[in-house]
NUMINU-184740 format. One record per residue (C-alpha): z, y, x; residue number from 1. Coordinates in steps of 0.02 Angstrom, whole numbers. Layout:
residues N
      pz      py      px  nuke
       Z       Y       X   NUM
...
This chain:
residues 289
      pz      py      px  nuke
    4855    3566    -357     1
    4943    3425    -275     2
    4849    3283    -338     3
    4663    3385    -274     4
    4745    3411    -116     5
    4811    3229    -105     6
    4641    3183    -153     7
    4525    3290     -39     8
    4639    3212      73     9
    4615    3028      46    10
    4580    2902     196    11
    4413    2836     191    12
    4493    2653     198    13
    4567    2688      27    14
    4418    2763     -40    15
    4330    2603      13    16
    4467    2507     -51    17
    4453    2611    -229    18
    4265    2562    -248    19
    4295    2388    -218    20
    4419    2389    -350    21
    4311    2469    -466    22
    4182    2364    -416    23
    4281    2204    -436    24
    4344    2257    -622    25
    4146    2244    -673    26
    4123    2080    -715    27
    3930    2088    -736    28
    3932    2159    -570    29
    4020    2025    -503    30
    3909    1882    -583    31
    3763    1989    -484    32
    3833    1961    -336    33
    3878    1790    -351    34
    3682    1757    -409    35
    3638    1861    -237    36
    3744    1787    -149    37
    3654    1614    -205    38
    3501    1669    -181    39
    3540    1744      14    40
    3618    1553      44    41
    3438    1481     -24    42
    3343    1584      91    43
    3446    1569     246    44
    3475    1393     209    45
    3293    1343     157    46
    3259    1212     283    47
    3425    1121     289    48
    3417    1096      69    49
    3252    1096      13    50
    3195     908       1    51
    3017     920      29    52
    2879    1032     153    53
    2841    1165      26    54
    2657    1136      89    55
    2660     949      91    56
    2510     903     -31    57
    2539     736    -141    58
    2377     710    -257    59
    2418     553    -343    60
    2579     647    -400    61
    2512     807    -479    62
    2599     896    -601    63
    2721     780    -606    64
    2846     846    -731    65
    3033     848    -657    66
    3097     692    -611    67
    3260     627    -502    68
    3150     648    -360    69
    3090     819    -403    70
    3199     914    -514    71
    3062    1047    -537    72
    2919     943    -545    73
    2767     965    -437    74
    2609    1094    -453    75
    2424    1039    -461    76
    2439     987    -281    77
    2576     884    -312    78
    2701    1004    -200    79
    2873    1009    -249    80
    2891    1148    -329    81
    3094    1171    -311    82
    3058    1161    -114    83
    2942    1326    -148    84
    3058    1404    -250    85
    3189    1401    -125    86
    3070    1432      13    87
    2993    1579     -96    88
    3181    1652     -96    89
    3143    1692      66    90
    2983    1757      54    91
    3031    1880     -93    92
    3196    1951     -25    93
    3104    1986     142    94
    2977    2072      45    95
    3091    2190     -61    96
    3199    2228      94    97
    3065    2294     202    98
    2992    2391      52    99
    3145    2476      17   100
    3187    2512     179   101
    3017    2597     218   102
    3039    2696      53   103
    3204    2728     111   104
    3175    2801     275   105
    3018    2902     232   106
    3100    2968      62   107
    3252    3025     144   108
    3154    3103     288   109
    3055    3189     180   110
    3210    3221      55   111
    3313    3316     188   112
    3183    3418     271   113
    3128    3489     101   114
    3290    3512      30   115
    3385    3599     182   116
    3238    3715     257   117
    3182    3751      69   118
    3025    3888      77   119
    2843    3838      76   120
    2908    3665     179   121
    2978    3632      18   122
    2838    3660     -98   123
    2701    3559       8   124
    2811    3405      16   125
    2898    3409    -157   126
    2697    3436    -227   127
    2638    3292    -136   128
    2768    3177    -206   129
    2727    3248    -372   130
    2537    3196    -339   131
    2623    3018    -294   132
    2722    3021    -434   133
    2570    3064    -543   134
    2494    2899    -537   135
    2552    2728    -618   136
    2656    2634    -477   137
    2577    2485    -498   138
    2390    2558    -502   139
    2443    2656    -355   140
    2502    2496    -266   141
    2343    2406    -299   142
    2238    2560    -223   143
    2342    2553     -79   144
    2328    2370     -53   145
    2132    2375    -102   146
    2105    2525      59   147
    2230    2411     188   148
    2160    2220     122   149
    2286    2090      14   150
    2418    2021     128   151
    2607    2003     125   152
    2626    2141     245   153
    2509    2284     149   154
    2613    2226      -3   155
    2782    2271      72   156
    2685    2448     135   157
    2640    2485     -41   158
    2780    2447    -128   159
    2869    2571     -20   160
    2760    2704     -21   161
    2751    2671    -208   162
    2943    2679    -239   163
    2959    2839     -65   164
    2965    2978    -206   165
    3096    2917    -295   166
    3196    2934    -151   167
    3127    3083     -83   168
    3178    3186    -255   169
    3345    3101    -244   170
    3404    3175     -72   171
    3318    3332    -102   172
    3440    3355    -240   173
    3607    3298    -173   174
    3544    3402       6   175
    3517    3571    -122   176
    3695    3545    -188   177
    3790    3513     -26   178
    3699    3632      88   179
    3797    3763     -20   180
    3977    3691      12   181
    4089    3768     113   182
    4111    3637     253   183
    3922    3664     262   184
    3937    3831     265   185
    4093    3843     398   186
    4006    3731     511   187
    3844    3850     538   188
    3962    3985     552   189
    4056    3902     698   190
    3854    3872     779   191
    3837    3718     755   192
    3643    3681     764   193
    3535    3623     597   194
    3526    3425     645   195
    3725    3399     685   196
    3760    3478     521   197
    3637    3371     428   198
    3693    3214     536   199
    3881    3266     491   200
    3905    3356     358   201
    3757    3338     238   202
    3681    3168     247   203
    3838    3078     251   204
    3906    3164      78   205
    3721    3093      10   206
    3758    2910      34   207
    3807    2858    -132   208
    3665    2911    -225   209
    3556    2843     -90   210
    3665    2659    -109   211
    3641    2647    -287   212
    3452    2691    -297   213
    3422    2581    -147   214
    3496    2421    -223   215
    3402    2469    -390   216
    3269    2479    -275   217
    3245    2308    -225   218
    3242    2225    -400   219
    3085    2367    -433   220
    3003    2305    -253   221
    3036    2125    -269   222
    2936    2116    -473   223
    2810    2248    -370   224
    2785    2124    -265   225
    2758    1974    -375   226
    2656    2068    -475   227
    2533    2101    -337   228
    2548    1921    -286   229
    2524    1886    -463   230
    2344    1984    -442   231
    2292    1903    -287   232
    2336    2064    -169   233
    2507    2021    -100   234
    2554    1830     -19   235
    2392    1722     -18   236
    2393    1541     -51   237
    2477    1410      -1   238
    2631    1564      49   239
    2764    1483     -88   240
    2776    1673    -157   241
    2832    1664    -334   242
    2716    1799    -365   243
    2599    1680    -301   244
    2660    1533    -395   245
    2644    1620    -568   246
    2462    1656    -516   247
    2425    1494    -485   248
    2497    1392    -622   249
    2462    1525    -759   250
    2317    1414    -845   251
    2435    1265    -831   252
    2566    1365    -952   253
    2531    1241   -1094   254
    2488    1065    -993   255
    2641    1080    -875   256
    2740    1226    -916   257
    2873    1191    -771   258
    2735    1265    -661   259
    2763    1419    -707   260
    2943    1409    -789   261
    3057    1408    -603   262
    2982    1528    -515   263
    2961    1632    -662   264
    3150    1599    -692   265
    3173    1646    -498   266
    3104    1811    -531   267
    3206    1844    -685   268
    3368    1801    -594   269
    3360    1888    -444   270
    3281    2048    -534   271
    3458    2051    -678   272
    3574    2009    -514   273
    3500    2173    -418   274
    3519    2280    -584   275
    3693    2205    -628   276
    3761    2250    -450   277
    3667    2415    -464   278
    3745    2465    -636   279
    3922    2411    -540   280
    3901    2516    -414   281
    3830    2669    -489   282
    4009    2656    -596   283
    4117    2611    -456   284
    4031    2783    -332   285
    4048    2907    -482   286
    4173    3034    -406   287
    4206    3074    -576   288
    4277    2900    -604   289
């Protein structure tokens, strides 16, 4: 009895500081920070290391395969291709930040409403995420981008409405479960009104699901992304997207393979690095850990 007591009871610096050591024990989740980490430096740091305009156009030194001079070689416009890859760092995290934060904000919105008021609120907005749900997310994407025109911006909108269900079902369910506690519970007794308990005592008790789907989230918005680049919908040429990049070196894969090799590699890396952290910290949140 003790030990629940002692536990209920726990600061939240040590329960901070109890994550981060379960966090730090996960090696795979460490080596997915240190590659997001590396990949945050890239884009931040863009135009102080990249040694060439990622636009800059060379003809006489097309698909040059990598060299001293360019360690990824250069596309079929002679560009330098690791210059786009570091530029396109920036590009892609942008993208899958804005589209998870949209699906974020709208999901839990929706989420909380549904889940705490229940009744026929419940029903209309749960049944429209089911009818979101009920197409392919990447056919869905397209449709969206297709209505709103291909641009970077109408990507990062579709991706998010794309991944808002996700996010809406998730709140819903941790909202249903602690709108029954008994803080909840002793709070509307005392009168306190609907939106200070949800503010207080609902939505912060939600967080951890919320963290772990959200980081999840961006490797799922960021290949969303590149695969609607890919198609021609999301960043347009000359954007150094990798998305992009794939799309426009893909009949090159057997003359000059490095085309398509980095940024393809780009994807892959920053995709395992959100997963690996993701993994980490649905382990390191577990209460039952």
């Amino acid at each position: 009895m003790a030990h629940i007591q002692d536990t209920l009871q726990t600061p939240p610096q040590t329960t901070a500081l109890l994550i981060w050591q379960r966090l730090r024990k996960n090696r795979l989740s460490l080596v997915g920070s240190i590659l997001i980490g590396g990949f945050l430096f890239l884009a931040f740091a863009a135009p102080l290391i990249a040694p060439a305009d990622p636009m800059a156009q060379a003809l006489y030194n097309r698909l040059s395969p990598p060299t001293l001079e360019h360690p990824f070689g250069t596309d079929d416009f002679g560009r330098d291709i690791l210059s786009r890859v570091i530029y396109g760092a920036r590009i892609s995290l942008r993208v899958g930040v804005f589209a998870v934060l949209i699906a974020l904000i709208l999901g839990t919105c929706i989420g909380v409403v549904a889940g705490y008021w229940g009744g026929w609120i419940d029903q209309i907005l749960m049944r429209m995420m089911d009818l979101l749900l009920a197409f392919p997310s990447i056919l869905l994407a397209i449709g969206i981008v297709a209505i709103l025109g291909p641009g970077l911006e109408n990507a990062m909108l579709a991706v998010g409405i794309v991944a808002m269900p996700q996010y809406a079902r998730l709140i819903r369910a941790s909202v249903l479960t602690v709108r029954e506690t008994d803080y909840v519970m002793a709070a509307r007794a005392l009168g306190a009104s609907d939106w200070r308990i949800l503010c207080v005592a609902v939505l912060p008790n939600c967080l951890a699901p919320l963290i772990v789907q959200a980081t999840l989230g961006l490797a799922t918005a960021i290949l969303d992304a590149a695969g609607l680049s890919f198609l021609g919908l999301g960043a347009q040429p000359p954007t150094p997207e990798w998305g992009a990049m794939l799309s426009q070196g893909r009949e090159l894969i057997v003359r000059a393979p490095w085309v398509l090799t980095f940024p393809g590699g780009a994807i892959f890396f920053t995709v395992l690095a959100f997963n690996l952290v993701g993994d980490g910290l649905r382990d390191a949140l577990d209460p039952k850990a």
